[in-house]
mmCIF file of the C-alpha atoms, coordinates in Angstrom:
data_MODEL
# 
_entry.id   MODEL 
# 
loop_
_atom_site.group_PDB 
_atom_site.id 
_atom_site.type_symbol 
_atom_site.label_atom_id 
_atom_site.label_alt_id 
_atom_site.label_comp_id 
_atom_site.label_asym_id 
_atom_site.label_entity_id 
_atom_site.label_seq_id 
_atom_site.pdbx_PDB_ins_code 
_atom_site.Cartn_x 
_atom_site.Cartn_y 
_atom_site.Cartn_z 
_atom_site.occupancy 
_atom_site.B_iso_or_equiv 
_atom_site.pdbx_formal_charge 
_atom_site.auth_seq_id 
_atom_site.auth_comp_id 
_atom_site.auth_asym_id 
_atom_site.auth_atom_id 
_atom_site.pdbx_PDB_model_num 
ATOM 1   C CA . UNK A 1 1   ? -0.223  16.791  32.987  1.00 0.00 ? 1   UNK A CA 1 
ATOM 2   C CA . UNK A 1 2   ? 1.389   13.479  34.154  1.00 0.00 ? 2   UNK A CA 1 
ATOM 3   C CA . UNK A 1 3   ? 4.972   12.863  33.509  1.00 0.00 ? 3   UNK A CA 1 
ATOM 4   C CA . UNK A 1 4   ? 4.177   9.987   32.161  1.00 0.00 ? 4   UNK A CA 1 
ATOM 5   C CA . UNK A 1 5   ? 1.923   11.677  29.649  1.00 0.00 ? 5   UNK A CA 1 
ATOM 6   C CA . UNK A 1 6   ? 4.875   14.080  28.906  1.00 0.00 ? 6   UNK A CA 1 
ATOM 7   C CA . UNK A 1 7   ? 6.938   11.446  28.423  1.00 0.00 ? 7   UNK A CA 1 
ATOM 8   C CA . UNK A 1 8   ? 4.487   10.148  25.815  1.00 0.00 ? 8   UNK A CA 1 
ATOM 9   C CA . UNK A 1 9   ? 4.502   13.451  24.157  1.00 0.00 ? 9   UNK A CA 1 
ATOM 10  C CA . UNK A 1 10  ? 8.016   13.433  24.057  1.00 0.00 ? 10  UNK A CA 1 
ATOM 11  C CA . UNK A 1 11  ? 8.283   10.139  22.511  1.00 0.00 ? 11  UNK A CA 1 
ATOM 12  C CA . UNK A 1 12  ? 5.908   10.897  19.647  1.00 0.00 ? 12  UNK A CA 1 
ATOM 13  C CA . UNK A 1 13  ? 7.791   14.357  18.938  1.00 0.00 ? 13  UNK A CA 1 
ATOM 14  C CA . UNK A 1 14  ? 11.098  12.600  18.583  1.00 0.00 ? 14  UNK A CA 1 
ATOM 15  C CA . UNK A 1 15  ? 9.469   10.354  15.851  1.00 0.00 ? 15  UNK A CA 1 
ATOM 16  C CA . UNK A 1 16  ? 7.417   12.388  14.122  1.00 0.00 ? 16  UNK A CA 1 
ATOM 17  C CA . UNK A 1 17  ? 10.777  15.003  13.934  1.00 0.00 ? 17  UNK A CA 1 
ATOM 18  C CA . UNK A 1 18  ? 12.951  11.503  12.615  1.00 0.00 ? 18  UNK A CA 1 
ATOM 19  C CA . UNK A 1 19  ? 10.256  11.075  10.035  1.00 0.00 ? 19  UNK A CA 1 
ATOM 20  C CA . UNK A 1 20  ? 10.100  14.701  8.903   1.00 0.00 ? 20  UNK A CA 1 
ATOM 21  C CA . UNK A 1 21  ? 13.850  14.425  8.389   1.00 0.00 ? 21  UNK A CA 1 
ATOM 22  C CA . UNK A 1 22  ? 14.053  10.986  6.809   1.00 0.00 ? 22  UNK A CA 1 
ATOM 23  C CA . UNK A 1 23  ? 10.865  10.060  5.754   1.00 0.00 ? 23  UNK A CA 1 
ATOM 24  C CA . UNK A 1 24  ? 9.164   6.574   6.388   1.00 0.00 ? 24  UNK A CA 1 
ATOM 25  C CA . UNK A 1 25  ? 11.585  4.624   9.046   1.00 0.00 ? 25  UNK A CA 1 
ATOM 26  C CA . UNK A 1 26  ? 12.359  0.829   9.093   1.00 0.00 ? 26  UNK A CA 1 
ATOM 27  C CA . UNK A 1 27  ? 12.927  -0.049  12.809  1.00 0.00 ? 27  UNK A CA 1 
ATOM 28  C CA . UNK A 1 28  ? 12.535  -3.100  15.132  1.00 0.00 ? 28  UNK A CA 1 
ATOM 29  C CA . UNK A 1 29  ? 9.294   -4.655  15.702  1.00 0.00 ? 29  UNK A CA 1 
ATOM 30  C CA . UNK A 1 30  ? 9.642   -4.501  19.052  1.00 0.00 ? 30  UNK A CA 1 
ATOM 31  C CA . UNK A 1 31  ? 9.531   -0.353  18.922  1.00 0.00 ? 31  UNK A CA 1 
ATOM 32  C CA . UNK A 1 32  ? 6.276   1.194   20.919  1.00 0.00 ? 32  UNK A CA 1 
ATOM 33  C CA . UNK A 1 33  ? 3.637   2.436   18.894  1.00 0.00 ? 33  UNK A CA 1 
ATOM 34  C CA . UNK A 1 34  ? 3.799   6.214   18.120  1.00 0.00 ? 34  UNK A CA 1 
ATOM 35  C CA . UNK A 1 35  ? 0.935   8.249   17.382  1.00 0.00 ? 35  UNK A CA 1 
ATOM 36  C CA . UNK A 1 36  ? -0.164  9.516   13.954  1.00 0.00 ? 36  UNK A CA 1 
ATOM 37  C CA . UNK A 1 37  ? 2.837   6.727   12.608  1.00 0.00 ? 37  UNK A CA 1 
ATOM 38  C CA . UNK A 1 38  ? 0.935   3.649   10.674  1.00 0.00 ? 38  UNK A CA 1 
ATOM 39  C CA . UNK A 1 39  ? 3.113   0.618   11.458  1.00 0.00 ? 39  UNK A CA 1 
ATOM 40  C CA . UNK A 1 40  ? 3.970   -1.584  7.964   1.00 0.00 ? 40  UNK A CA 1 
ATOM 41  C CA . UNK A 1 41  ? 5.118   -5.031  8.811   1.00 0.00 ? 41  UNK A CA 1 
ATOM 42  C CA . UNK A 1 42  ? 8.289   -6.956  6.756   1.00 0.00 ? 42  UNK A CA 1 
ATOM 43  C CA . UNK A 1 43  ? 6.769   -9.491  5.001   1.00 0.00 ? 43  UNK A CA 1 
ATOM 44  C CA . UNK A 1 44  ? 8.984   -11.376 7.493   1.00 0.00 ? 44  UNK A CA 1 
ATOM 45  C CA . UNK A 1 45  ? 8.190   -9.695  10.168  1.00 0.00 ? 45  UNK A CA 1 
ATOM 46  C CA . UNK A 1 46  ? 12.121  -9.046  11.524  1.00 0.00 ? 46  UNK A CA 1 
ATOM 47  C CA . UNK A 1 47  ? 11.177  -5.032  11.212  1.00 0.00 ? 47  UNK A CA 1 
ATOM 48  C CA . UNK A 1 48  ? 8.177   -2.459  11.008  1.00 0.00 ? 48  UNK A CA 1 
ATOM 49  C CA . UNK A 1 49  ? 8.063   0.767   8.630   1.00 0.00 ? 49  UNK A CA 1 
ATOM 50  C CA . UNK A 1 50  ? 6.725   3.939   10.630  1.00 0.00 ? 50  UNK A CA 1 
ATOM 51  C CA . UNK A 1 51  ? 4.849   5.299   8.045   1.00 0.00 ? 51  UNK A CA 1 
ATOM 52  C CA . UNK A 1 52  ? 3.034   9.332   8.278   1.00 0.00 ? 52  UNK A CA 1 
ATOM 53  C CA . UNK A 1 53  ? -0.554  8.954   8.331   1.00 0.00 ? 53  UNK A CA 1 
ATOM 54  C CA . UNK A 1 54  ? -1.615  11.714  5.993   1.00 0.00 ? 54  UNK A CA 1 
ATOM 55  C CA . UNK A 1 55  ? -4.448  14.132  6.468   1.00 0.00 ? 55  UNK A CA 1 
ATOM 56  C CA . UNK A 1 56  ? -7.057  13.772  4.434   1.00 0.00 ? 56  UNK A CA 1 
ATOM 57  C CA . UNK A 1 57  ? -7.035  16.726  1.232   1.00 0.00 ? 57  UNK A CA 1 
ATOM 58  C CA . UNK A 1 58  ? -3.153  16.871  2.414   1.00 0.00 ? 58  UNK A CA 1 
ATOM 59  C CA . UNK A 1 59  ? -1.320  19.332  0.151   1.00 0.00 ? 59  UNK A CA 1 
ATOM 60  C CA . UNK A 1 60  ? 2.246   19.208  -0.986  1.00 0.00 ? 60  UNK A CA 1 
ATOM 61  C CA . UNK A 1 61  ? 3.612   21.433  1.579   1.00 0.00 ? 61  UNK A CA 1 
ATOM 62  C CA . UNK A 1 62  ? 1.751   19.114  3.642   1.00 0.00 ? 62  UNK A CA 1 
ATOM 63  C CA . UNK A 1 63  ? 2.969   16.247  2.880   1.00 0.00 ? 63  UNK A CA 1 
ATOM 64  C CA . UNK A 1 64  ? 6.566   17.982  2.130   1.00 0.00 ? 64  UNK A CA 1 
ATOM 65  C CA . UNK A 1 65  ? 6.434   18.357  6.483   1.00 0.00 ? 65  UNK A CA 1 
ATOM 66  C CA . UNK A 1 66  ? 5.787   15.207  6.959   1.00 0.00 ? 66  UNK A CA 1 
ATOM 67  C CA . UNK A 1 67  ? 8.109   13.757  5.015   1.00 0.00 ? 67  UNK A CA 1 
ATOM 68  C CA . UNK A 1 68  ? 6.239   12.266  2.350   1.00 0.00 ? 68  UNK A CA 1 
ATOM 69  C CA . UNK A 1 69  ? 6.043   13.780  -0.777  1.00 0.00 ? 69  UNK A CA 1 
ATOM 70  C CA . UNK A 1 70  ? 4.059   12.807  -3.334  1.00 0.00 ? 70  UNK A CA 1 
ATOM 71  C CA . UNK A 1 71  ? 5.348   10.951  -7.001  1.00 0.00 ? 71  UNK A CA 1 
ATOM 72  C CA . UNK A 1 72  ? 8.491   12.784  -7.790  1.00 0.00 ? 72  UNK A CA 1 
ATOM 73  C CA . UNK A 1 73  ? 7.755   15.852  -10.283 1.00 0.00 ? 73  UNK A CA 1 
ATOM 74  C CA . UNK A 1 74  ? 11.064  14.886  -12.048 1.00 0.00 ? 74  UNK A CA 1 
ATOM 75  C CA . UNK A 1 75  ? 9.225   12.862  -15.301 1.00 0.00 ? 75  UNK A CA 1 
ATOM 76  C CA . UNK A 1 76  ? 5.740   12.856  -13.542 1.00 0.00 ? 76  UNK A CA 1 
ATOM 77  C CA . UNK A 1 77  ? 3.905   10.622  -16.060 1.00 0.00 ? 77  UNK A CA 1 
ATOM 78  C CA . UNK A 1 78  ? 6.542   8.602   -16.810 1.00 0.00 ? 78  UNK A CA 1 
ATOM 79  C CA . UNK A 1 79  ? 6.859   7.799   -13.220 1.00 0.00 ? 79  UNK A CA 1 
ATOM 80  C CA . UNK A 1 80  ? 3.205   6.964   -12.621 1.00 0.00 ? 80  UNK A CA 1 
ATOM 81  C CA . UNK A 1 81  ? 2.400   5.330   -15.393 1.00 0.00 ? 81  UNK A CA 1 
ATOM 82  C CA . UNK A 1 82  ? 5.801   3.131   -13.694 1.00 0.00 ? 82  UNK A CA 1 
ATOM 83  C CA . UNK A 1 83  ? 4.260   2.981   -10.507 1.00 0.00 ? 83  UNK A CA 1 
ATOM 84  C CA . UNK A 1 84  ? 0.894   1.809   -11.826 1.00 0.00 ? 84  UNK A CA 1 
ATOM 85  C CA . UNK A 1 85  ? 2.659   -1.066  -13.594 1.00 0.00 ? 85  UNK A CA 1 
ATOM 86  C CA . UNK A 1 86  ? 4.482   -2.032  -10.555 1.00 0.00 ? 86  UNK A CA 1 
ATOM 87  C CA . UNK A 1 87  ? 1.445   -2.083  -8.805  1.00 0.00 ? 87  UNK A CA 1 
ATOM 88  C CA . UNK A 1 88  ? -0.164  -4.507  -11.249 1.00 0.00 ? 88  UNK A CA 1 
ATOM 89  C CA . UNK A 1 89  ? 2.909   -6.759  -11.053 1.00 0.00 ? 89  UNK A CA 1 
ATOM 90  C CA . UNK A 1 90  ? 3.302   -6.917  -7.024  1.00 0.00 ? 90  UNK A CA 1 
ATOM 91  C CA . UNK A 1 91  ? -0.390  -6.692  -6.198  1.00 0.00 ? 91  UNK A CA 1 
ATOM 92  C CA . UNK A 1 92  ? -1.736  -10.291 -7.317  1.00 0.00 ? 92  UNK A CA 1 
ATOM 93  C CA . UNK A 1 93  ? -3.923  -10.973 -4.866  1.00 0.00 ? 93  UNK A CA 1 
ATOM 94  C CA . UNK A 1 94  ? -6.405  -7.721  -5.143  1.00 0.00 ? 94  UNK A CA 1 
ATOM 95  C CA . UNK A 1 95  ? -8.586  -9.030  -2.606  1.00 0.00 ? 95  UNK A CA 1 
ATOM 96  C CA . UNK A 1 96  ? -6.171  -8.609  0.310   1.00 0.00 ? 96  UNK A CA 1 
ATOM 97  C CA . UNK A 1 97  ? -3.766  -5.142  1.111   1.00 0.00 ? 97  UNK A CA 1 
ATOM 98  C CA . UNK A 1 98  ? -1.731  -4.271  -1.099  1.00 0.00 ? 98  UNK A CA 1 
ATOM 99  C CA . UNK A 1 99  ? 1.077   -4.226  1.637   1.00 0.00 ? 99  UNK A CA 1 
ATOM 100 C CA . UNK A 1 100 ? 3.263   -6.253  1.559   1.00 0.00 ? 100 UNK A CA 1 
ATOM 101 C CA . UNK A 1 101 ? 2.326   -7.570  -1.847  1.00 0.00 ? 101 UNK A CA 1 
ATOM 102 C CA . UNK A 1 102 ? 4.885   -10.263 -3.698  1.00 0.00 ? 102 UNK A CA 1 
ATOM 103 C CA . UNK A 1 103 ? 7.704   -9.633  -5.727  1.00 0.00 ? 103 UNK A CA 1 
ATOM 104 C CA . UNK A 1 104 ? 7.522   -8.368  -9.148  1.00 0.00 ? 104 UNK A CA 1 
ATOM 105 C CA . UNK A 1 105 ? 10.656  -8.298  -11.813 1.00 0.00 ? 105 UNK A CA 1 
ATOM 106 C CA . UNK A 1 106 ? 12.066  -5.680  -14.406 1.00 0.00 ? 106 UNK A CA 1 
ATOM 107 C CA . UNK A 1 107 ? 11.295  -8.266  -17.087 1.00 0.00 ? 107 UNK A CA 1 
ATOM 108 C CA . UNK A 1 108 ? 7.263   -8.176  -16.241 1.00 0.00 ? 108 UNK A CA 1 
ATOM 109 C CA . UNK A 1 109 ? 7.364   -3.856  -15.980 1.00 0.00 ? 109 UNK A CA 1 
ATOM 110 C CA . UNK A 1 110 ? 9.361   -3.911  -19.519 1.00 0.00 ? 110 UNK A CA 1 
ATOM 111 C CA . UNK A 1 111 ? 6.476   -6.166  -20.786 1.00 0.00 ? 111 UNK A CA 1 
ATOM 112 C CA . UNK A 1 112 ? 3.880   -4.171  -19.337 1.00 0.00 ? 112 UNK A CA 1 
ATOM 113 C CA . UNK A 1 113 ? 5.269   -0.672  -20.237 1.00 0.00 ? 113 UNK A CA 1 
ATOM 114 C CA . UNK A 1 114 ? 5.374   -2.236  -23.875 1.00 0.00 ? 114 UNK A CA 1 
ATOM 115 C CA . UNK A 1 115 ? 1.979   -3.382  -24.012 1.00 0.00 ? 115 UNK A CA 1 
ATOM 116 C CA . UNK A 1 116 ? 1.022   -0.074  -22.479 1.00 0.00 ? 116 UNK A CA 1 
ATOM 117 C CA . UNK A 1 117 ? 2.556   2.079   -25.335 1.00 0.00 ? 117 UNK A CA 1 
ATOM 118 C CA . UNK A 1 118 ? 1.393   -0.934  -27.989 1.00 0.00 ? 118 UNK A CA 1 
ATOM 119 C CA . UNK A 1 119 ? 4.376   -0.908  -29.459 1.00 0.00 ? 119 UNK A CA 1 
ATOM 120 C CA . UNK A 1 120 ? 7.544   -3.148  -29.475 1.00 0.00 ? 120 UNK A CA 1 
ATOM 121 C CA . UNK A 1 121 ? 9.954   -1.912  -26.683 1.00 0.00 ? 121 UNK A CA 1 
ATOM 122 C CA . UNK A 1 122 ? 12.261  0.916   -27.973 1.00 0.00 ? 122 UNK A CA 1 
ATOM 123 C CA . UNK A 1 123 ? 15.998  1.172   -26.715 1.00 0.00 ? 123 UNK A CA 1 
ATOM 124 C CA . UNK A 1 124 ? 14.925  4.692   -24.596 1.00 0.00 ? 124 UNK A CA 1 
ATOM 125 C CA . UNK A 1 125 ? 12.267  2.395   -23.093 1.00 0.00 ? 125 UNK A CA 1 
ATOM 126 C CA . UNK A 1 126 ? 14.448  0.737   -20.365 1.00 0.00 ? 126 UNK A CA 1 
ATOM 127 C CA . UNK A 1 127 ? 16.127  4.366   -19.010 1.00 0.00 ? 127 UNK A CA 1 
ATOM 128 C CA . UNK A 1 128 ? 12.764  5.676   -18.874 1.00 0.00 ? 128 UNK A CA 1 
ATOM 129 C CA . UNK A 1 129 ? 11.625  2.614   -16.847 1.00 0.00 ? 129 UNK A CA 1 
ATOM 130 C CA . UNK A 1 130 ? 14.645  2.439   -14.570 1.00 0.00 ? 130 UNK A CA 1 
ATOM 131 C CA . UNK A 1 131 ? 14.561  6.360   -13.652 1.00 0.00 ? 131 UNK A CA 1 
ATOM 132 C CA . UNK A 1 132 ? 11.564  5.854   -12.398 1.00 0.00 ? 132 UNK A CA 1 
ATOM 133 C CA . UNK A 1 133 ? 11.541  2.925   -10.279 1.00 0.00 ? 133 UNK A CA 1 
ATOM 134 C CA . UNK A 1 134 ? 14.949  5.083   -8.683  1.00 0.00 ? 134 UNK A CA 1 
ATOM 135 C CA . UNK A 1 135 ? 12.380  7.713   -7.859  1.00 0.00 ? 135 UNK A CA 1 
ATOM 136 C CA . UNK A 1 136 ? 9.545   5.680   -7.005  1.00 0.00 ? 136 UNK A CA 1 
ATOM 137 C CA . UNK A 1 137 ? 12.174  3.917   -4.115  1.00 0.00 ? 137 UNK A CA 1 
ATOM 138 C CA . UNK A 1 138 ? 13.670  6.713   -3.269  1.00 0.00 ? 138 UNK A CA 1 
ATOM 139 C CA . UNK A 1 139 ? 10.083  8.439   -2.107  1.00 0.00 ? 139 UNK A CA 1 
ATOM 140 C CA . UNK A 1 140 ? 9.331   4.649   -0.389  1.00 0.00 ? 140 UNK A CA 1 
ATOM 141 C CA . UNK A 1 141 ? 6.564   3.719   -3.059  1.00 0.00 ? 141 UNK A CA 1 
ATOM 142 C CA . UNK A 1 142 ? 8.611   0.877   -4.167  1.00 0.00 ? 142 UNK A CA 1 
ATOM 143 C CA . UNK A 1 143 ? 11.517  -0.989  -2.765  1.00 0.00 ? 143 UNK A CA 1 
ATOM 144 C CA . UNK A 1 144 ? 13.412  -1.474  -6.145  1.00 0.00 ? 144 UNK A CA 1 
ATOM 145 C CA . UNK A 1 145 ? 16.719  -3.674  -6.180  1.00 0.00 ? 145 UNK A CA 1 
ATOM 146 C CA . UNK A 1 146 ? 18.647  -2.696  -9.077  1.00 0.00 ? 146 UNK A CA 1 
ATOM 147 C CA . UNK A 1 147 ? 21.467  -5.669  -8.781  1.00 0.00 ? 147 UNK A CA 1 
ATOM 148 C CA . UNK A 1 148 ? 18.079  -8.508  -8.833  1.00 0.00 ? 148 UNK A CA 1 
ATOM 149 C CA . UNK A 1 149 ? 16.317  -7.080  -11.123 1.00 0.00 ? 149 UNK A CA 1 
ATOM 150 C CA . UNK A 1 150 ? 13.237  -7.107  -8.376  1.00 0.00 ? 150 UNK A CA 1 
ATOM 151 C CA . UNK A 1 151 ? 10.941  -4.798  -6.992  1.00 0.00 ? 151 UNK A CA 1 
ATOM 152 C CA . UNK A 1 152 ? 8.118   -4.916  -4.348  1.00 0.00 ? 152 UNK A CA 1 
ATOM 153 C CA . UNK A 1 153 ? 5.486   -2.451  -2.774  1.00 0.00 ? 153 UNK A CA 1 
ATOM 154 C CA . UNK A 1 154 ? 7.139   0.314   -0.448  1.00 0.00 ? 154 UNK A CA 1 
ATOM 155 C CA . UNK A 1 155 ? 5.735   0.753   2.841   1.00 0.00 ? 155 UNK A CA 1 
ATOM 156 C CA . UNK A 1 156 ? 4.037   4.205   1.980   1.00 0.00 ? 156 UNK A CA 1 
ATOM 157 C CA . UNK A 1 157 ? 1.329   2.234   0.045   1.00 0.00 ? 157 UNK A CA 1 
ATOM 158 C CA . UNK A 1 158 ? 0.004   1.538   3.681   1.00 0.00 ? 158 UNK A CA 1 
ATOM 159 C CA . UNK A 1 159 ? -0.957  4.610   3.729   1.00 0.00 ? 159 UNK A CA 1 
ATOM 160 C CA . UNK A 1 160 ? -4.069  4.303   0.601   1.00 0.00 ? 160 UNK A CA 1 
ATOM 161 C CA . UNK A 1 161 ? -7.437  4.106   1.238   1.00 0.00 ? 161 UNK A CA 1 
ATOM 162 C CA . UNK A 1 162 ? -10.101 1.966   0.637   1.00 0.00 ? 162 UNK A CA 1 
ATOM 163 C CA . UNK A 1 163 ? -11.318 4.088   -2.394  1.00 0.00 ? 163 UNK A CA 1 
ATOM 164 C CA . UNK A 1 164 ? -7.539  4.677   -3.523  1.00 0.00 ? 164 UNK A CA 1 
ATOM 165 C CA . UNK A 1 165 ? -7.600  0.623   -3.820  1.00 0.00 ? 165 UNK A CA 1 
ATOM 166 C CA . UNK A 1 166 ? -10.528 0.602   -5.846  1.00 0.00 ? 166 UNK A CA 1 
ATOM 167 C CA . UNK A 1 167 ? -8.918  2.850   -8.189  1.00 0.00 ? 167 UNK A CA 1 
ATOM 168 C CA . UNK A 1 168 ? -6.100  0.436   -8.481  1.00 0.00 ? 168 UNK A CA 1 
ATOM 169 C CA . UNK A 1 169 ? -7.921  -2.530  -9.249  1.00 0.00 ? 169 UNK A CA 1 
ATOM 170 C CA . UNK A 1 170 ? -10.148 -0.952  -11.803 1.00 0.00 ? 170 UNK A CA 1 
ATOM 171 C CA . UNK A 1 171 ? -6.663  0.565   -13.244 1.00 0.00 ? 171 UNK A CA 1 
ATOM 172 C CA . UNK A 1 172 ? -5.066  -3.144  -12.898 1.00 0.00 ? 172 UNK A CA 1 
ATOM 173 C CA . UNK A 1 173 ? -7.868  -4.470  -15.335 1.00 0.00 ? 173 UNK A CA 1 
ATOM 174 C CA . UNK A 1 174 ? -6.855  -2.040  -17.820 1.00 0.00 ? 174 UNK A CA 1 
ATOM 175 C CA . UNK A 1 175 ? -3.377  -3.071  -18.344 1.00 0.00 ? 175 UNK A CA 1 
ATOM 176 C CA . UNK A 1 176 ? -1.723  -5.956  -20.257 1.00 0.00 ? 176 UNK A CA 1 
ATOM 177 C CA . UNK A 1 177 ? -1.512  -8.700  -18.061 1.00 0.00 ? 177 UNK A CA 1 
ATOM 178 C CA . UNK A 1 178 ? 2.473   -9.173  -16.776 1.00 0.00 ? 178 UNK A CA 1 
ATOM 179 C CA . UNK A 1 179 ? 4.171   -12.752 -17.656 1.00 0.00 ? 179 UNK A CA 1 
ATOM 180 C CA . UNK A 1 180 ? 4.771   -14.529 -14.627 1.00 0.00 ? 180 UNK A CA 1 
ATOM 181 C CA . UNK A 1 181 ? 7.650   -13.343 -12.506 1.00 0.00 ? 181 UNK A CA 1 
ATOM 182 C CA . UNK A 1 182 ? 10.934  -15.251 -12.574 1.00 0.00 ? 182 UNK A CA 1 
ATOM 183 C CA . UNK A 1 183 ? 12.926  -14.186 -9.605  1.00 0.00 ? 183 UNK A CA 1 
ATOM 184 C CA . UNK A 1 184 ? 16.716  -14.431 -8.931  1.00 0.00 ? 184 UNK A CA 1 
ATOM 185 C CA . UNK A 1 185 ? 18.156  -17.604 -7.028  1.00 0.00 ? 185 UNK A CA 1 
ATOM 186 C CA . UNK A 1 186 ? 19.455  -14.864 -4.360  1.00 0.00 ? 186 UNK A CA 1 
ATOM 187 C CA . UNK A 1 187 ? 16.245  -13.238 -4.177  1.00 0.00 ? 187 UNK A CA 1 
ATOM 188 C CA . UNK A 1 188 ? 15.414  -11.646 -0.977  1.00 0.00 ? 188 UNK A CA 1 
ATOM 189 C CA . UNK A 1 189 ? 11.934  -11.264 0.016   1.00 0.00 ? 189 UNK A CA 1 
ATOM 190 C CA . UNK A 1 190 ? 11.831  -8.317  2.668   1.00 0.00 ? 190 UNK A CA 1 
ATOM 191 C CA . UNK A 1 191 ? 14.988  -6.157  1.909   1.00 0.00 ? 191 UNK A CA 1 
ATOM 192 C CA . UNK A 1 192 ? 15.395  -4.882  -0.959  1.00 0.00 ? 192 UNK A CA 1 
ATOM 193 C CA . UNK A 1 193 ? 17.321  -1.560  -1.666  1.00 0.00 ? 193 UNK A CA 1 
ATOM 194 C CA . UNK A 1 194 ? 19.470  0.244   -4.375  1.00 0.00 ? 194 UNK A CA 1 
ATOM 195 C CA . UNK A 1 195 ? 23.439  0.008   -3.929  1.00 0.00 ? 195 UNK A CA 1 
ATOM 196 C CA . UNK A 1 196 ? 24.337  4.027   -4.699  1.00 0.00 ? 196 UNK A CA 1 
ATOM 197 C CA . UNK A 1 197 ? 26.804  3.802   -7.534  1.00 0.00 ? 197 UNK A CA 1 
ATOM 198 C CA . UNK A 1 198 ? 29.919  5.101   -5.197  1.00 0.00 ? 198 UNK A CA 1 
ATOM 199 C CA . UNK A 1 199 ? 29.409  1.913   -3.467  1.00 0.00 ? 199 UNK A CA 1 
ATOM 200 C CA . UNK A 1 200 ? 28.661  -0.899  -6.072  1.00 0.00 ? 200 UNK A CA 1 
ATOM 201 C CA . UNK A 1 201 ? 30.550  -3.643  -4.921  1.00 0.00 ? 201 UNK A CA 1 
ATOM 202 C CA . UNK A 1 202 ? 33.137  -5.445  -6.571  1.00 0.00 ? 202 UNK A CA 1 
ATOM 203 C CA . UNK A 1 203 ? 32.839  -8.286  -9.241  1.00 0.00 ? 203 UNK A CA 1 
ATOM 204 C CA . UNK A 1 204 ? 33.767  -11.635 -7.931  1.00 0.00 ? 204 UNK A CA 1 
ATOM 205 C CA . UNK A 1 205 ? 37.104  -13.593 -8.693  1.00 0.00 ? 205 UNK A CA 1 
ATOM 206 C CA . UNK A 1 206 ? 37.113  -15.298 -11.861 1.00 0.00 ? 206 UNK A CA 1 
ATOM 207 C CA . UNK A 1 207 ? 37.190  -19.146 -11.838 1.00 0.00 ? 207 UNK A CA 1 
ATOM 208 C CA . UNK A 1 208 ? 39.973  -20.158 -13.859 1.00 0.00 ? 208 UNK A CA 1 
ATOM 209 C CA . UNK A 1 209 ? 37.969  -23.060 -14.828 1.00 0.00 ? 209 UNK A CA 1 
ATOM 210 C CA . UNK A 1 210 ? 34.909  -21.355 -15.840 1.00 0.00 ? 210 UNK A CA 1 
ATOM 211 C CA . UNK A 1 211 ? 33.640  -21.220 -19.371 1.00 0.00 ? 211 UNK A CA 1 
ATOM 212 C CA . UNK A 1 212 ? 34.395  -17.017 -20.660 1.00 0.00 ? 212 UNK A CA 1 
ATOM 213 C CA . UNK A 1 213 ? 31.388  -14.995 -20.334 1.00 0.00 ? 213 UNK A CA 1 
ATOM 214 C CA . UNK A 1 214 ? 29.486  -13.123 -22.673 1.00 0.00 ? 214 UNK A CA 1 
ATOM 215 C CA . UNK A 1 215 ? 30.221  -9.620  -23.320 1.00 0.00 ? 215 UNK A CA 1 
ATOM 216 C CA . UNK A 1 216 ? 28.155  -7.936  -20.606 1.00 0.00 ? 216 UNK A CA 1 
ATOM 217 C CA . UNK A 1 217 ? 25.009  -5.488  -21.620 1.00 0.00 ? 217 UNK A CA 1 
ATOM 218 C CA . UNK A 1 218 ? 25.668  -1.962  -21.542 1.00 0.00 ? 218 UNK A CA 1 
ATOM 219 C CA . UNK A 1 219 ? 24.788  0.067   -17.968 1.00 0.00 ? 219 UNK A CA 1 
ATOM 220 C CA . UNK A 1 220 ? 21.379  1.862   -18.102 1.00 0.00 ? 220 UNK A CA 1 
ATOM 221 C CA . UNK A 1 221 ? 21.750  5.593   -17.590 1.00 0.00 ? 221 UNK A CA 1 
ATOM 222 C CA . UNK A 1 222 ? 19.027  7.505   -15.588 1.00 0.00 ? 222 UNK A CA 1 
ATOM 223 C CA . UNK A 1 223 ? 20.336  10.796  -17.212 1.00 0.00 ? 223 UNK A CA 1 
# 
C-alpha cells in the first residue's frame, strides 16, 4: 500500500473516531472530503457539517457507533410528533432538499402542535414542545435557538432518502398549515444553538430613560 493511501486511511479514521465521539461535526469548508462523511453546507456557506452516512437497515447499536442515534427515547412521540411539525414549518419549498431549509419559529410549532391535538393550547403544551426541540438539537435534527425563539433543519436530515422525503411531504399535507413565520430582528440564519443554562448571559443595562417593562413570562421547564 502507498503511503499516500495510508495517509488517506489515516485521515478518514481520525474523522470517523471524532464523529463517533461527538456526533455530526461543523468544520471549515475548506476541510478534505472524508469517506463515508456526507458534507451539509451552511446555508451561508462559511462551514460544512460532516454528517455519518448510515447503512441502510442500520440498527440502534448501529447508529449508537456512529454517533447518530436515532429520536431520543426520552418522550418518543412527543418528540416526533415535534420533529414532524418542525419539518412542516422549515421545509417550504418540498420540491428542493430539505437541507438547509428556512427558518421556522416557536410561535408556528405552538400553532401547529395545537391544531394537531384540535384543541386550544393547554399550559403543559409549551414544556412538552420545548423538551423536545432540546432533544431534537441536541441529536442534530434541529438547530433550535432558545433565546430567538427560531429553529431550522439540523444537518443529520442530509442524511434521508428519497423515499424518507416522500414520507414527509405526504405527512406535511396532513398537518394544519403553520402561520407565516415572524423572525427576530437579530435573527441569524446559519448558527443557531442553545445557550446551556450555566452560561445564559446576562440581561443588558437598563436605560434610565426607557419606559418600565412588563412583568416578564415565567421560564419554561423541560422537567
Amino acid at each position: 500500500m502507498s503511503t499516500e493511501a495510508v495517509e488517506r486511511r489515516l485521515y478518514n479514521a481520525l474523522w470517523w473516531a471524532k464523529v463517533q465521539s461527538a456526533g455530526p461535526l461543523e468544520v471549515d469548508p475548506e476541510t478534505p472530503a472524508v469517506a463515508g462523511l456526507t458534507r451539509a453546507a451552511a446555508p451561508d456557506g462559511s462551514s460544512v457539517w460532516l454528517v455519518p452516512t448510515l447503512p441502510s437497515g442500520a440498527g440502534h447499536s448501529v447508529l449508537d457507533e456512529l454517533g447518530a442515534p436515532p429520536v431520543a427515547v426520552e418522550q418518543p412521540n412527543e418528540t416526533a410528533r415535534v420533529l414532524a411539525i418542525c419539518v412542516a414549518c422549515c421545509w417550504t419549498d418540498r420540491s428542493a432538499p430539505a437541507w438547509p431549509g428556512s427558518t421556522g419559529t416557536l410561535a408556528q410549532i405552538r400553532s401547529v402542535y395545537a391544531g394537531m391535538r384540535g384543541r386550544p393550547e393547554q399550559s403543559s403544551d409549551l414544556t412538552l414542545i420545548i423538551g423536545s426541540l432540546r432533544r431534537l438539537h441536541a441529536t442534530h435534527w434541529l438547530r433550535w435557538d432558545e433565546k430567538a425563539g427560531e429553529v431550522r433543519l439540523g444537518p443529520r436530515v442530509v442524511t434521508w432518502t428519497a423515499a424518507d422525503l416522500s414520507t414527509l411531504r405526504d405527512l406535511c399535507r396532513h398537518l394544519p398549515e403553520p402561520p407565516p413565520a415572524v423572525l427576530s430582528t437579530e435573527h441569524s440564519t446559519d448558527r443557531l444553538s442553545v445557550p446551556a443554562p450555566d452560561d445564559a448571559l446576562p440581561d443588558p443595562a437598563p436605560d434610565p430613560d426607557a419606559e418600565p417593562d412588563a412583568e416578564p413570562d415565567a421560564e419554561v421547564s423541560d422537567d
